[in-house]
C-alpha positions as CSV (number, residue, x, y, z in Angstrom):
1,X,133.3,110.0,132.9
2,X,129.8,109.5,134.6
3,X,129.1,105.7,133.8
4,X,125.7,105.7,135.4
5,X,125.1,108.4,132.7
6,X,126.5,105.9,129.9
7,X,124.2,103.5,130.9
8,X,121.4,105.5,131.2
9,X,121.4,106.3,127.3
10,X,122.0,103.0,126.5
11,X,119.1,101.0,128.9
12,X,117.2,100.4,126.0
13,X,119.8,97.8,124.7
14,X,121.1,96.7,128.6
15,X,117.5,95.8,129.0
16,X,116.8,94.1,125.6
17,X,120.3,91.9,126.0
18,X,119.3,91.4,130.0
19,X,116.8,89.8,129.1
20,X,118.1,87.7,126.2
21,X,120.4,86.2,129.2
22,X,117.7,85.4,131.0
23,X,115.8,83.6,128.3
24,X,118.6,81.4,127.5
25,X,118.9,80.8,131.1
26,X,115.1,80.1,131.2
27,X,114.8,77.6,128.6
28,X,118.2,75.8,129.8
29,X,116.0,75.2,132.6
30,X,113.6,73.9,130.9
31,X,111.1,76.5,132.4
32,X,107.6,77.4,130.4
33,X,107.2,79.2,127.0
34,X,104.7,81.5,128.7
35,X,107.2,82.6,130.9
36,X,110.1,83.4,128.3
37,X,107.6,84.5,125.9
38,X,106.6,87.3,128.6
39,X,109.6,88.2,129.5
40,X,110.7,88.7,125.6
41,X,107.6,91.0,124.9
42,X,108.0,92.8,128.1
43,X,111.5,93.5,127.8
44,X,110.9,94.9,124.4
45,X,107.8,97.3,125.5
46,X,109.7,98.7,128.1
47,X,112.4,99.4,125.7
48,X,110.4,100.8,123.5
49,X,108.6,103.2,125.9
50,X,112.5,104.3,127.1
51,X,113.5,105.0,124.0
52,X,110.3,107.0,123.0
53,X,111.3,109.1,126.1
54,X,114.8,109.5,124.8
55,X,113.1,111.1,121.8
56,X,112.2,114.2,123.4
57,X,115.2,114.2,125.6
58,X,118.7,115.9,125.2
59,X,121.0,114.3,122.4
60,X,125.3,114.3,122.8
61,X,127.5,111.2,123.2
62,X,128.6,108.3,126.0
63,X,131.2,105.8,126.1
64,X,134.0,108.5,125.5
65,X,132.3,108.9,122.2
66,X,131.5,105.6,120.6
67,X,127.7,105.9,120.7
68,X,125.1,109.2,120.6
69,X,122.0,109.3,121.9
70,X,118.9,111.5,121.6
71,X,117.5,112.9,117.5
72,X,118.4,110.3,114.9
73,X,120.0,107.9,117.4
74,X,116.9,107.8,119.8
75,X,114.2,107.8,116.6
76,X,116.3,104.5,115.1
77,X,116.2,103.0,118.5
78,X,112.4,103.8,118.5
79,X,112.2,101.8,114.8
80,X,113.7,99.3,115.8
81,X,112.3,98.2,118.8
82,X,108.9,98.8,117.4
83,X,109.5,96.3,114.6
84,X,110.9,94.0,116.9
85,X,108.4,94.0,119.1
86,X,105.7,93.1,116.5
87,X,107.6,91.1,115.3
88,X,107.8,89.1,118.0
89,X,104.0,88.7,119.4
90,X,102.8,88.1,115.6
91,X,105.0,85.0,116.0
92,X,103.6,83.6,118.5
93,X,101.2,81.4,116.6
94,X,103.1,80.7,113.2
95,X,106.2,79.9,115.5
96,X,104.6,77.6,117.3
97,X,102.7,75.6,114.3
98,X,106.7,75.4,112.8
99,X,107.6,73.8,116.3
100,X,109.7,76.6,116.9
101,X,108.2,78.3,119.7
102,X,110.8,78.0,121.7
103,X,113.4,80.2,123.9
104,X,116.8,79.6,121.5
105,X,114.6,81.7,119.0
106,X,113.4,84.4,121.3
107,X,117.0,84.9,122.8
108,X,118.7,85.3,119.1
109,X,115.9,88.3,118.4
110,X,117.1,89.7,121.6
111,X,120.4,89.4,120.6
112,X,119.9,90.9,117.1
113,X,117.7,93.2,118.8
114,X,120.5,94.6,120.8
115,X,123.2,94.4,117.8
116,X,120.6,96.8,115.7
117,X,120.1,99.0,118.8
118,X,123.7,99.5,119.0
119,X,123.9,100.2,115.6
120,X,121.6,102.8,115.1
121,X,123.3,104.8,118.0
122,X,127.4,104.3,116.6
123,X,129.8,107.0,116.4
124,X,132.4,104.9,116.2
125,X,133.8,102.4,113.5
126,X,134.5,100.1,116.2
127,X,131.0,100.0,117.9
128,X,129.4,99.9,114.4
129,X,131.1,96.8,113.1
130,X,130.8,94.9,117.0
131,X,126.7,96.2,116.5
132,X,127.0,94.8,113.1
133,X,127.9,91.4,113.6
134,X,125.9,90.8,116.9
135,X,123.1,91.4,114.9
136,X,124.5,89.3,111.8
137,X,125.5,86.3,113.6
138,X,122.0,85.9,115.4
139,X,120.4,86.6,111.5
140,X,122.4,83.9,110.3
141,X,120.9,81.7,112.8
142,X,117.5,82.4,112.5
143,X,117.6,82.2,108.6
144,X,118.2,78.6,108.9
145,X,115.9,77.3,111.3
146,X,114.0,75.4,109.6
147,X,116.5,72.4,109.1
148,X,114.0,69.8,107.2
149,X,113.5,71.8,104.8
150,X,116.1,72.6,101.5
151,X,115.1,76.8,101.6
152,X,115.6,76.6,104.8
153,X,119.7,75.5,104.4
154,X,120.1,77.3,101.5
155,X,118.7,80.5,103.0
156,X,121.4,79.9,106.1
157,X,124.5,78.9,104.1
158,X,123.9,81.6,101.5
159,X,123.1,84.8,103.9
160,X,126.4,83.4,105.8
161,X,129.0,83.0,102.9
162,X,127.7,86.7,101.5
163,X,127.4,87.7,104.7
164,X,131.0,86.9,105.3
165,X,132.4,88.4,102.0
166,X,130.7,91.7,102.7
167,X,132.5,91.7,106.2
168,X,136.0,91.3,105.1
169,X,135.4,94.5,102.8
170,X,133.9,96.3,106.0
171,X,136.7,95.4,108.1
172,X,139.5,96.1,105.6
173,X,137.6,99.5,104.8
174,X,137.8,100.1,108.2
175,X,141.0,99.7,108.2
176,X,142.2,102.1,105.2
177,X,140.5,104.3,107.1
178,X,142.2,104.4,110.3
179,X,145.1,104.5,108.2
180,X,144.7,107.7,106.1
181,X,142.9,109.7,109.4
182,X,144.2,107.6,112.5
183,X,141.1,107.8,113.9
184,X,138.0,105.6,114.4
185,X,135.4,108.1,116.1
186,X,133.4,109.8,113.2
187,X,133.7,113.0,114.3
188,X,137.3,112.7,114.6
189,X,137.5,111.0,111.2
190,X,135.6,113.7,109.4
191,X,138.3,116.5,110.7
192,X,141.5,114.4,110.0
193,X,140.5,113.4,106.4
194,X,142.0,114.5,103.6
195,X,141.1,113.9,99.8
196,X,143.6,110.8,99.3
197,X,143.3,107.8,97.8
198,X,143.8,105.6,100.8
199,X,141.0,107.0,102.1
200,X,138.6,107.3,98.8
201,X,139.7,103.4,99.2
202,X,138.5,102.8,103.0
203,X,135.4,104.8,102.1
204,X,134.6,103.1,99.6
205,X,135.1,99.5,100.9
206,X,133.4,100.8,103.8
207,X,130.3,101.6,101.7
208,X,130.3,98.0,99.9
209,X,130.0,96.5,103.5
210,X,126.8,98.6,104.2
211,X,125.0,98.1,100.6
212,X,125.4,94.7,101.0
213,X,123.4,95.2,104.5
214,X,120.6,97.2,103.3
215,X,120.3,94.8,100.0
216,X,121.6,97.4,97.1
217,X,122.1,96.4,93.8
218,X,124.7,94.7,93.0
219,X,125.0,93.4,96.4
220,X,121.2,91.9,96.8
221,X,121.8,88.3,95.6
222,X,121.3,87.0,98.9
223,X,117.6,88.5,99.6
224,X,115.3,86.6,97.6
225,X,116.2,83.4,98.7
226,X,117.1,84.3,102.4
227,X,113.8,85.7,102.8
228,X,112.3,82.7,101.1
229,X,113.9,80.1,103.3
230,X,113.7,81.9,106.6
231,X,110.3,81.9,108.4
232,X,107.8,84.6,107.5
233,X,107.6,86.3,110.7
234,X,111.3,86.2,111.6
235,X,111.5,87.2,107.5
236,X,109.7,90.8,108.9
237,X,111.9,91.0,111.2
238,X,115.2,91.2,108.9
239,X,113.3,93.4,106.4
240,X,112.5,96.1,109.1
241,X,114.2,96.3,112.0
242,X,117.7,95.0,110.2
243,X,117.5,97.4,107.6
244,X,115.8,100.2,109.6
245,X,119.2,100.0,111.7
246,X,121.6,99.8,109.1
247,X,120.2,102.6,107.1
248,X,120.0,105.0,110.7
249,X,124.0,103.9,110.9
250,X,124.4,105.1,107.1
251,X,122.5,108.3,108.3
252,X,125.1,108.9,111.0
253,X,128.1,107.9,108.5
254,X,127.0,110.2,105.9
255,X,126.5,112.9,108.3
256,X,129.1,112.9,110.3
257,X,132.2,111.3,109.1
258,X,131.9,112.0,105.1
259,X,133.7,115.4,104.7
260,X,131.8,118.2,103.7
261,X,134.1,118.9,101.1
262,X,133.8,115.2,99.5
263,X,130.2,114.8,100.3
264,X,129.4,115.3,96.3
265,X,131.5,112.3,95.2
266,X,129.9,109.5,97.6
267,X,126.4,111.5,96.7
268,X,127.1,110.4,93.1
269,X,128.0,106.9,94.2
270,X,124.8,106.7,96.1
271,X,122.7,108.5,93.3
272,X,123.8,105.7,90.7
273,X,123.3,102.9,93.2
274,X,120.0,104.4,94.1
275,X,119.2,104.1,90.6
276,X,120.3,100.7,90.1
277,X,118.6,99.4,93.1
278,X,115.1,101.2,91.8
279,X,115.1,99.7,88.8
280,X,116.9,96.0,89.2
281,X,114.2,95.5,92.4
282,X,111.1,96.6,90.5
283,X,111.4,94.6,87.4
284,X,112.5,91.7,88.7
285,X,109.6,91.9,91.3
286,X,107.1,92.0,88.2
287,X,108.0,88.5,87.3
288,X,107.6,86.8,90.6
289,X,105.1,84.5,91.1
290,X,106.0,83.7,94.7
291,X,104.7,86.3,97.1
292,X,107.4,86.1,99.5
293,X,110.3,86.6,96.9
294,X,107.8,89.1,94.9
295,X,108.4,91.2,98.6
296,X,112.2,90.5,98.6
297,X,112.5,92.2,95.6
298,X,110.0,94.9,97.1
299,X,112.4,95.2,100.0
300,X,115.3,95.9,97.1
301,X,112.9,98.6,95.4
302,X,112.2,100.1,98.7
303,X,116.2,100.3,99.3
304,X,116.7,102.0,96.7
305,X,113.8,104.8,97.3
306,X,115.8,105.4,100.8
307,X,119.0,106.1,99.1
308,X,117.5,108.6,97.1
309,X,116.9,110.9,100.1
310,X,120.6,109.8,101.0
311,X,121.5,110.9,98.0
312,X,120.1,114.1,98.6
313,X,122.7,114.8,101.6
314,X,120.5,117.8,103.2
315,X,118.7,117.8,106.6
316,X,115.3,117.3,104.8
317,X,117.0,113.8,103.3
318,X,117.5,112.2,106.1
319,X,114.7,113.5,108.0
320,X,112.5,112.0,105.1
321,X,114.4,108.9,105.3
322,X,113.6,108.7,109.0
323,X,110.2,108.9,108.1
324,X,110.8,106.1,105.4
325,X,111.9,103.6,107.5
326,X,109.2,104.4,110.2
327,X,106.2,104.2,107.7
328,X,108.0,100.8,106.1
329,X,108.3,98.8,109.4
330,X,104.4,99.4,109.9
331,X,103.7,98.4,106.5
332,X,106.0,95.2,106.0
333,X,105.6,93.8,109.3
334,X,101.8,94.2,108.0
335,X,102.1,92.6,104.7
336,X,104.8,89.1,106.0
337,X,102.4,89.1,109.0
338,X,99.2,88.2,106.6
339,X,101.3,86.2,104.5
340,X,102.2,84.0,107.5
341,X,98.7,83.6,108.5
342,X,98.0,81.9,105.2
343,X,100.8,79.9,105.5
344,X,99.7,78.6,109.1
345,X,97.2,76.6,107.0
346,X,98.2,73.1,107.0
347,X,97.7,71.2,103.6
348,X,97.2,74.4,101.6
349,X,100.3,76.0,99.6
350,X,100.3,80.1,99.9
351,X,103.6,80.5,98.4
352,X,102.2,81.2,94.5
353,X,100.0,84.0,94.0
354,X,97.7,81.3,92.3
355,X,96.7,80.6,95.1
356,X,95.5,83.2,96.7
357,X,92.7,84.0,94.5
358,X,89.4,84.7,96.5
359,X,91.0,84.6,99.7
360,X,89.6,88.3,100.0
361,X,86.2,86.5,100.9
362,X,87.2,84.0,103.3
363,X,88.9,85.4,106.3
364,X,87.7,89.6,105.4
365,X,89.7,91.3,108.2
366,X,93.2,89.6,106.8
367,X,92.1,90.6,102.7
368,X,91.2,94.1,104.2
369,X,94.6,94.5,105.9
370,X,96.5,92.9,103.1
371,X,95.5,95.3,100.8
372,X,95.8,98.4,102.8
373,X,99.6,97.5,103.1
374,X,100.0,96.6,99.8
375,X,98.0,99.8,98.6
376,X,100.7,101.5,101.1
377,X,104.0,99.3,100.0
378,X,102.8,100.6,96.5
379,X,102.7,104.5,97.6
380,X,98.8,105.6,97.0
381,X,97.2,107.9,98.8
382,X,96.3,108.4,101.9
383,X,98.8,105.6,103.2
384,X,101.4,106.0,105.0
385,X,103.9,104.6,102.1
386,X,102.7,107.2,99.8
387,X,104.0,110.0,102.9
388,X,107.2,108.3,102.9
389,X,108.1,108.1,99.1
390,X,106.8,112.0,99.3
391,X,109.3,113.2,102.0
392,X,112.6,111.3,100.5
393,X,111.8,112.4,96.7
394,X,110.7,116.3,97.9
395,X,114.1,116.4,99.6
396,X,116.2,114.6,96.3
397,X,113.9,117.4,94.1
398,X,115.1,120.5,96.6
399,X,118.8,119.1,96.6
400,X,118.4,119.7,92.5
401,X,118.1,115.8,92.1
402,X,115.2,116.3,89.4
403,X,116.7,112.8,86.9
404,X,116.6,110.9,90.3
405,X,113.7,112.0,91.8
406,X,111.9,111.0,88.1
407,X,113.2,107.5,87.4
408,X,112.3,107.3,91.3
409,X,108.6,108.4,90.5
410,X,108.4,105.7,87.3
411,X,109.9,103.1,89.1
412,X,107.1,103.9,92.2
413,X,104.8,103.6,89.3
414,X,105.9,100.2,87.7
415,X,105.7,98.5,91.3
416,X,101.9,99.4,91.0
417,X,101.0,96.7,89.2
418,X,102.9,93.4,91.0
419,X,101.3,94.6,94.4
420,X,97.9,95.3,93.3
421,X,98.5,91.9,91.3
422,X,97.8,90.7,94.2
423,X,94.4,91.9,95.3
424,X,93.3,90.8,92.1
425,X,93.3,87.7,92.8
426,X,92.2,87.8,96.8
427,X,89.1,89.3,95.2
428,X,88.4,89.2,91.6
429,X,89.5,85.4,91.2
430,X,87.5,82.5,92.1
431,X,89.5,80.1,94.0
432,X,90.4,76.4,92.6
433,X,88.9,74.5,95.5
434,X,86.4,75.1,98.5
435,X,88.5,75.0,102.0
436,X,87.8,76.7,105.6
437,X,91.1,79.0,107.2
438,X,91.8,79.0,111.0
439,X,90.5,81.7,112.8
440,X,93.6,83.7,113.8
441,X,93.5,84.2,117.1
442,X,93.0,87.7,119.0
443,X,96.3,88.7,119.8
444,X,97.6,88.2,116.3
445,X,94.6,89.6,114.5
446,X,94.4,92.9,116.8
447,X,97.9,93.2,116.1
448,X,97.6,93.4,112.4
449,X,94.5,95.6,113.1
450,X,96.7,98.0,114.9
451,X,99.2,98.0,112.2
452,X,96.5,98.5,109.5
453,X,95.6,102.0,111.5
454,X,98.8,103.3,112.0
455,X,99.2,102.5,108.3
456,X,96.2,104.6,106.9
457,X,96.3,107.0,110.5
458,X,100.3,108.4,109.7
459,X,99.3,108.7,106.2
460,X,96.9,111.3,106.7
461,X,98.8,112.8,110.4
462,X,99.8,116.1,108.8
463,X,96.4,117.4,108.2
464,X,95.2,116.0,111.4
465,X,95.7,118.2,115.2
466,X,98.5,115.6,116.1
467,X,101.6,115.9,118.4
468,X,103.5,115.9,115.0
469,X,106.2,112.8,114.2
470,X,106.8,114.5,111.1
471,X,108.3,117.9,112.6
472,X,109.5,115.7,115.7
473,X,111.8,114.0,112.8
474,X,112.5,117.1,111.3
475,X,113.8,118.7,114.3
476,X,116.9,116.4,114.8
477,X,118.5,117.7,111.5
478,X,117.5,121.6,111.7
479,X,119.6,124.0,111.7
């Protein structure tokens, strides 16, 4: 076994959890923010430029199996350290107004960081649960950081009581599994499996553990009030890079260890989940008044579009679902990253929609950039969102999907109206009372700039002389 190979596919997690070490190490020593703050956003860009490498690089497996690299691994990888890493400079500023800029928060994003790294490259059971809860564990510590306040606690206590229900049907899944196949390795699973009920049971089990992850109805109690309670920044941070790696592991499940010969069954499972999800996250999104749970419930919408390219169980499903999650970590990071600018106003409430009527005016880069990721959340034209919703549902209509792919379509349509609810009032309400907003400062604005581009620019990339991400994407599922 070459090691130095093994380690070679993996340096974009040895460097990401390297460097966590040496930010708790840092602020043990009491060194400077400026310092640990560096080294967190360095260590993440230099990540991120391995893993775009990997992307054009040869794909196979390391650690006697337990993890691939290159196509679907080394695109998740790329998600997820791109979400991260925004993440992590927009919340610079609104950390630091919390009195929460500090290194204990940088080194559990690193942490999570490298959980979600490892679990958008597992071929293993074994790997994906240890990814899994490295990444959960730090979650359930950043959901509760800020103590003082009740959403704050609740947000902590409930994400870890769920969290720890959903992981005793994961493990026991895990379990029936090895116990019908023997086996752990995906590849190795999907060639020992036979149609019995012990493992129909594992499977299935297996499955709970993961909709609970990527917040699926019946299993999304925990979201609006988790992503309430934690703050907004770190809130973008579970929404994207969380989910972006959870659904890449589902990818790699579905694909590798699901039977060909049984992939129908779970594709019904996933098609009436799918549908649940759609539905349950759009109408209870229309009656939100808060902004941040209105986007929870987005987030639960959104879930359920992605399973409806899962559903579709072709190459064109999951390369559309790739696309997905790329398009929604540049558009969610976008829309929680405005959201926490309003909220670094002390003395002012942002958390009702009330009260962001004629904001539009005030600051106009921030109403600009909020609507053009709302506008993209919502899937219009040219965004990138409306690209996204486009891949998944083309590949669901192809697979003969045609009653998904329509209650899909509706659904997209109902969500219309609770996100451009929302420029309404930033520009076609008058607000209550005169007040001045900070001036965000560069770094934080030019981020959000960036994001705003890439939103509109990736929405329009196939009819523009681009390296093309979209065939890129396509390529690690052809034939």
């Amino acid at each position: 076994m070459d090691y130095l190979h093994d380690l070679q596919v993996f340096l974009p997690g040895i460097v990401v959890a390297a460097a966590g070490l040496v930010v708790i190490m840092l602020d043990a020593f009491k060194k400077g923010m400026k310092i640990t703050y560096g080294i967190t956003t360095g260590s993440l860009a230099i990540a991120l430029l391995i893993s775009i490498q990997a992307m054009f690089g040869e794909s196979g497996t390391a650690f006697y199996g337990m993890i691939v690299y290159g196509g679907t691994g080394a695109f998740g990888t790329f998600i997820v350290l791109l979400g991260a890493l925004f993440c992590v400079i927009i919340s610079r500023e609104y950390l630091s107004d919390l009195n929460l800029h500090n290194g204990e928060v940088y080194a559990m994003i690193l942490f999570a960081t490298t959980g979600m790294l490892g679990l958008a490259v597992s071929n293993d059971l074994i790997s994906f649960f240890v990814s899994l809860e490295t990444m959960s564990i730090c979650l359930y510590v950043l959901a509760g950081l800020i103590k003082h306040e009740k959403t704050g606690a609740e947000a902590a206590l409930k994400y870890f009581l769920l969290g720890a229900f959903s992981t005793g049907f994961l493990l026991y899944g895990i379990a029936l599994i090895y116990g019908a196949t023997g086996h752990t390795n995906l590849n190795e699973i999907a060639a020992a499996a036979e149609p019995t009920l012990l493992f129909f049971a594992g499977s299935g089990l297996l499955l709970v553990g993961i909709f609970f992850k990527i917040a699926a109805v019946p299993f999304h109690m925990w979201t609006p009030d988790v992503y309430q309670g934690t703050p907004t920044t770190l809130t973008a941070f579970m929404a994207t890079a969380a989910k972006s790696a959870t659904f890449v592991a589902f990818i790699l499940i579905l694909s590798r260890m699901l039977p060909e010969t049984e992939a129908g069954d779970w594709t019904n499972v996933i098609q009436v989940v799918a549908i649940i999800t759609m539905i349950v996250g759009n109408l209870i999104a229309l009656a939100q008044d808060n902004v941040k749970r209105m986007l929870a419930y987005s987030s639960i919408a959104h879930a359920g579009y992605l399973m409806v390219g899962l559903a579709a169980g072709t190459a064109a499903g999951y390369s559309g679902v790739l696309y997905y999650l790329f398009a929604y970590t540049l558009m969610n990071i976008g829309a929680f990253g405005v959201i926490a600018y309003y909220e670094r106003n002390h003395g002012l409430d942002f958390t009702e929609i009330d009260s962001y009527a004629g904001l539009g005016f005030k600051v106009p880069v921030m109403g600009v950039a909020l609507s053009v990721f709302l506008f993209s959340l919502a899937g219009i034209p040219p965004m990138v969102g409306f690209l996204g919703k486009y891949y998944v549902f083309a590949a669901a209509v192809h697979a003969g999907l045609i009653p998904l792919v329509i209650i899909g379509v509706l659904a997209s349509a109902a969500s219309v109206y609770y996100y451009l609810r929302v420029m309404v009032y930033l520009y076609f309400k008058e607000a209550h009372k005169e007040y001045s907003l900070i001036t965000p400062g560069l770094v934080f604005k030019s981020s959000l700039v960036i994001l705003a581009v890439l939103t509109v620019y990736y929405g329009i990339e196939p009819v523009l002389p681009t390296t093309g991400l979209i065939e890129l994407i396509t390529s690690y599922y052809a034939a």
